[in-house]
C-alpha positions as CSV (number, residue, x, y, z in Angstrom):
1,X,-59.6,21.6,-58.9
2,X,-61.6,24.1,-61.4
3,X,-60.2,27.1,-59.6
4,X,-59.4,28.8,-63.0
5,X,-58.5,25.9,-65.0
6,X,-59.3,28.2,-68.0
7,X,-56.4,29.6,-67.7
8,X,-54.1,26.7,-66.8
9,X,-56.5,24.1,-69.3
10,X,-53.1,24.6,-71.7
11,X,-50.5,22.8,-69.0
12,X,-48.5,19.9,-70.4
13,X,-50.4,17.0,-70.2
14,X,-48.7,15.2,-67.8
15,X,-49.9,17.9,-65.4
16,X,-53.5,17.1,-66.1
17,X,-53.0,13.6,-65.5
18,X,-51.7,14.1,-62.3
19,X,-54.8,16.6,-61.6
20,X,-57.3,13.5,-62.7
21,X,-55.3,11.2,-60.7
22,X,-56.1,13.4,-57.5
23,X,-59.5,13.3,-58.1
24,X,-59.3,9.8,-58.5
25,X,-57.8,9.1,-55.2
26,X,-60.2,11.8,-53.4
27,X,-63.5,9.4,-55.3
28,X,-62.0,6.6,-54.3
29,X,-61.8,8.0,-50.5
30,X,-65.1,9.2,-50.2
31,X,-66.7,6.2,-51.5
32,X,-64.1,3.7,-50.0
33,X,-63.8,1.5,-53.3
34,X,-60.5,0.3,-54.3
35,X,-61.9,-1.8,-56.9
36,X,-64.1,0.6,-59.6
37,X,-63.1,2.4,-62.2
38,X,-62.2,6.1,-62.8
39,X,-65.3,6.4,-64.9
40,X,-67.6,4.4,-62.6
41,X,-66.6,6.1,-59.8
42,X,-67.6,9.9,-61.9
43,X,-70.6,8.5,-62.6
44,X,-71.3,7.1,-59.1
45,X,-70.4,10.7,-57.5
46,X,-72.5,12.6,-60.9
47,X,-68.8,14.0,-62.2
48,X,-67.6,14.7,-65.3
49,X,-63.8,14.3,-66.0
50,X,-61.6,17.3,-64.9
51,X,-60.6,17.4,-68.8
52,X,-64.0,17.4,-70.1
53,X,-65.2,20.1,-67.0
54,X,-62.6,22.7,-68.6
55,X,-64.0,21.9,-72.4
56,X,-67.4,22.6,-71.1
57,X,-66.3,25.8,-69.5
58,X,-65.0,26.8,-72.7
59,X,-67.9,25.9,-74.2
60,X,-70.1,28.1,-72.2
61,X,-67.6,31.1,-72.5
62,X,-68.1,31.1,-76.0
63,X,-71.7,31.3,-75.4
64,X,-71.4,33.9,-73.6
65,X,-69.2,36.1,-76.0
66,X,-71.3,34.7,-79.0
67,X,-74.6,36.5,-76.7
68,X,-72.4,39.4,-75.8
69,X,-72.9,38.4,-71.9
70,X,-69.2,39.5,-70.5
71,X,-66.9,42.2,-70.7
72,X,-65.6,43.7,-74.0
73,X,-61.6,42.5,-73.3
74,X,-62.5,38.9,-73.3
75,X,-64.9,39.7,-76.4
76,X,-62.2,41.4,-78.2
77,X,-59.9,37.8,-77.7
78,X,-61.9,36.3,-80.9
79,X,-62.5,36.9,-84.3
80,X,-66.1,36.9,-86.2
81,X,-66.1,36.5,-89.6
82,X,-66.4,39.4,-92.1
83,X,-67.8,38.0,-94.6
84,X,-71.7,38.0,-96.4
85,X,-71.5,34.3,-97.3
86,X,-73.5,32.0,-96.2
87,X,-71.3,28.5,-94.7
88,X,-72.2,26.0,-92.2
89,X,-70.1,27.4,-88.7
90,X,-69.5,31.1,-89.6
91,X,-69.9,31.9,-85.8
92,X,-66.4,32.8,-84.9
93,X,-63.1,32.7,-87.4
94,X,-60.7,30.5,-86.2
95,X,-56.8,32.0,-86.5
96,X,-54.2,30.5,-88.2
97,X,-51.2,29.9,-86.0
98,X,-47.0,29.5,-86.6
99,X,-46.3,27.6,-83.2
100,X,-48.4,24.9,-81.8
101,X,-47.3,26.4,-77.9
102,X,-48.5,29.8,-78.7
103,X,-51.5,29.0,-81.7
104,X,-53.4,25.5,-81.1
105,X,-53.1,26.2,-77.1
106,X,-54.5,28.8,-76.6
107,X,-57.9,30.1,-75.8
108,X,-58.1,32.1,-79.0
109,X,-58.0,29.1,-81.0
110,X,-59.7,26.2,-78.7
111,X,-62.6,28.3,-78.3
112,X,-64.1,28.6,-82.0
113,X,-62.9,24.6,-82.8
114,X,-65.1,23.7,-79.7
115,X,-68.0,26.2,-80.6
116,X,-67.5,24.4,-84.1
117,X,-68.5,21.1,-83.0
118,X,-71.0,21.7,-80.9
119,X,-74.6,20.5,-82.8
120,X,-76.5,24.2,-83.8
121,X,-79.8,23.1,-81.8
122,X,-77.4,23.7,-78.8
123,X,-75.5,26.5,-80.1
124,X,-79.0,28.6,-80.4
125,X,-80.3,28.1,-77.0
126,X,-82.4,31.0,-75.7
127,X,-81.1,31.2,-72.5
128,X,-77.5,30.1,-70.7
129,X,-79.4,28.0,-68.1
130,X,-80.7,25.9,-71.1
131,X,-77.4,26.2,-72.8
132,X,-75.4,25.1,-69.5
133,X,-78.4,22.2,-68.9
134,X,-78.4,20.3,-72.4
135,X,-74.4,21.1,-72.7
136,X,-73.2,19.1,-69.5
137,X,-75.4,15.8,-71.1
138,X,-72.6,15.8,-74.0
139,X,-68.8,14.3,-73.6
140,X,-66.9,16.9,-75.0
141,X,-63.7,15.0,-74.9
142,X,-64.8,12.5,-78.0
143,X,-66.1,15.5,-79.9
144,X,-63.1,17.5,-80.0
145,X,-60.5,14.4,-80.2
146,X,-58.6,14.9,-83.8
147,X,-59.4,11.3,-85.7
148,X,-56.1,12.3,-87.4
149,X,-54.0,13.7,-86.1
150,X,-50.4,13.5,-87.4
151,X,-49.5,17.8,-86.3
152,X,-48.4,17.3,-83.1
153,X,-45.2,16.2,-82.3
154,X,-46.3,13.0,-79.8
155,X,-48.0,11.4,-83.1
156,X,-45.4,12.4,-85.1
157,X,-42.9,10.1,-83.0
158,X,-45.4,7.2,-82.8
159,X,-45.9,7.3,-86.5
160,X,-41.9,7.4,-86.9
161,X,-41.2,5.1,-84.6
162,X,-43.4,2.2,-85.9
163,X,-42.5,2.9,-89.9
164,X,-38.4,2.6,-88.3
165,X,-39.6,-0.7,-86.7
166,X,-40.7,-2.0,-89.6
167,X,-37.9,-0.9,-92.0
168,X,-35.6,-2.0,-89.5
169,X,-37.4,-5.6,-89.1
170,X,-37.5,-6.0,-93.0
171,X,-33.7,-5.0,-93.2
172,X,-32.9,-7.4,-90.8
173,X,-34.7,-9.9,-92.5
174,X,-33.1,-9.1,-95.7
175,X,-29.2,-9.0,-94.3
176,X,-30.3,-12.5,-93.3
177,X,-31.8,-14.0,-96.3
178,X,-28.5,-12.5,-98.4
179,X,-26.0,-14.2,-95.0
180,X,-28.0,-17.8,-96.1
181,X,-27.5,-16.9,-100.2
């Protein structure tokens, strides 16, 4: 199930919950419990979600292209910065982006948001062993989530759908007070 799921990380999502619900069923198989949950289960067997797997594989990509340790072609996929001053994360530049298919998924831009929130004491281990060991104790998952996000298309729905309840609720309830007037 992590057979290059770098490359297909970026599927729709109801495609990675179908993947999560397979390894779900394969848990619940090997350990013959109906009754626990997902994340008991991943802890039981010593597993990390499929999701936060691929985030950590990122993660250690861009250590590797941050330490120049694989080829030039998947070095050449990011941008560093060019610039002499001095900010907090001025590792890797993260693009700008028109679509949110072709821009926010993708590798390009993932990588260098994710190398962002990692804490520095990680980002500056001496060796990728260490890197890999202190990196798979962290949920990646609730470090990238957006706290607010209103870009994407799913939020902008919910959002719109819950004001239109609303303003449909009050405009009911003000047809009706005017019908009793």
């Amino acid at each position: 199930m992590t057979y290059s799921h770098l490359v297909w990380h970026f599927c729709r999502s109801s495609d990675a919950r179908r993947l999560e619900r397979i390894q779900e069923r394969a848990l619940r198989a090997v350990f013959c419990d109906i009754s626990s949950s997902y994340d008991s289960l991943l802890s039981k067997a010593g597993l990390c979600t499929l999701k936060n797997r691929r985030l950590l594989d990122i993660a250690i990509l861009m250590y590797k292209v941050m330490n120049n340790l694989c080829p030039n072609y998947i070095c050449r996929l990011f941008q560093f910065p060019n610039t002499s001053y001095l900010l907090r994360n001025n590792d890797f530049t993260v693009p700008r982006f028109n679509t949110v298919t072709c821009g926010k998924h993708s590798l390009r831009y993932l990588g260098p948001k994710i190398w962002g929130v990692i804490p520095k004491t990680i980002r500056e281990s001496v060796s990728l062993s260490s890197f890999k060991n202190t990196l798979h104790k962290m949920d990646l998952v609730i470090l990238c989530e957006d706290k607010k996000c209103t870009t994407c298309v799913l939020c902008n729905l919910q959002f719109f759908f819950i004001y239109q309840t609303h303003f449909y609720n009050l405009l009911l309830l003000i047809l009706y007070i005017v019908y009793l007037a």
